[in-house]
N, C-alpha and C positions, 0 to 999 in steps of 0.2 A: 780196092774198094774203100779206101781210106778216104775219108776229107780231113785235114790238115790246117788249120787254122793258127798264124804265126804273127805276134802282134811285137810292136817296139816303142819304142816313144820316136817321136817324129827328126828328123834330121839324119837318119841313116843314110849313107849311098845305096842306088837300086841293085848296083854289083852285090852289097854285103847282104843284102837283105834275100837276092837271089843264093847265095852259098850258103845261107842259112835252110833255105829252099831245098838246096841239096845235100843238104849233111843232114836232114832229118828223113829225105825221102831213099840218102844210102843206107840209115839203119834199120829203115820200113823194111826195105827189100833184103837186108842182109839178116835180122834176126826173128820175123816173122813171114817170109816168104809171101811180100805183097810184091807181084809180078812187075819187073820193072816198069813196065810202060803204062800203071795204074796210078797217075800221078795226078791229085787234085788238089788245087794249094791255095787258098785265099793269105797273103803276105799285106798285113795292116800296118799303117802307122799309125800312132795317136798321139794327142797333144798331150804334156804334163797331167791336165784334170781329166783328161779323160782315159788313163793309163793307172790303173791304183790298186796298190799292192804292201805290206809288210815288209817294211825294210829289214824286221829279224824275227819273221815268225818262224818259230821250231830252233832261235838258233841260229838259224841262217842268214848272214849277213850279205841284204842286195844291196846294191845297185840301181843309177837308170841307166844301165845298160839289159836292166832283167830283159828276159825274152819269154811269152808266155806262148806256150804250145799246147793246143786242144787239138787231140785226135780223134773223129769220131769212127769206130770200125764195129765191124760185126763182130759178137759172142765168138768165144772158144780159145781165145789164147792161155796160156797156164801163167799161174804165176812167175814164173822161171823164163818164159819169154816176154813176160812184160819186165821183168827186172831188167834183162837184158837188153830190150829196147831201150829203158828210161837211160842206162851206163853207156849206151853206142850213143846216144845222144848227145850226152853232155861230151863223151871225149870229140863227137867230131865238131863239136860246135867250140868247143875247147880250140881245134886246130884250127878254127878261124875267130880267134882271139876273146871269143869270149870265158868270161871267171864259171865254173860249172854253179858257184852259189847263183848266181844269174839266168840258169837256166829251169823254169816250172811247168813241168808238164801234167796235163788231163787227161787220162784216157776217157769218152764215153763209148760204152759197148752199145749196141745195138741190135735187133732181130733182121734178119737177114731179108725179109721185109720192107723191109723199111728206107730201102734204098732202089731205087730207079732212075737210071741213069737216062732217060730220054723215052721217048715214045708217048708217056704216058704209062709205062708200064712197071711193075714192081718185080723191078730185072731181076732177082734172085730166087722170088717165090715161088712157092710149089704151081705149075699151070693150072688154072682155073678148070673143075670139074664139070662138062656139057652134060643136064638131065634132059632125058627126052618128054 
């Protein structure tokens, strides 16, 4: 149920940009148990001005290699597995070369609601109550 939203500054290869693809949707599935074949990914480029970011807020020294990742998922994960999301991340983006300062991620939570994957319908809500 995730959507995944991965943005870069423009001139990336589609290959890298795809292994970015997959190194965030391996730690989906490996440290919050999003089913593997739940995979919905919008992978952006964008030009210098329209990519804009703190090159040392907190400290942290970016890059335009930064990668910004916004996840949006339902309510209920603990602390302890968003930490561990945010750490599977960086090391696996890590093993496709990118600096972990380079990598910033968003969690938005969401009500389970609020997501419908086709029909028209609000695939995860409770069914609709029929009064006679």
């Amino acid at each position: 149920m995730p959507l995944v939203r991965i943005s870069v500054l423009k001139g990336k290869r589609p290959a890298w940009r795809r292994e970015l693809g997959d190194a965030v949707h391996e730690a989906l599935v490996k440290t919050i148990a999003v089913p593997p074949q739940d995979r919905f990914q919008v992978l952006g480029e964008h030009e210098p001005g329209d990519l804009v970011y703190d090159p040392g807020y907190l400290g942290i020294a970016r890059t335009n290699d930064i990668v910004i990742i916004q996840i949006t998922l339902s309510v209920g994960r603990t602390l302890a597995q968003k930490r561990a999301l945010y750490r599977r991340i960086a090391d696996n983006l890590a093993r496709v070369g990118l600096r972990r300062e380079d990598v910033w991620i968003n969690l938005v939570e969401v009500a389970k609601e609020n997501w419908s994957f086709g029909l028209g319908e609000a695939s995860y809500a409770e069914p609709e109550k029929v009064t006679a």
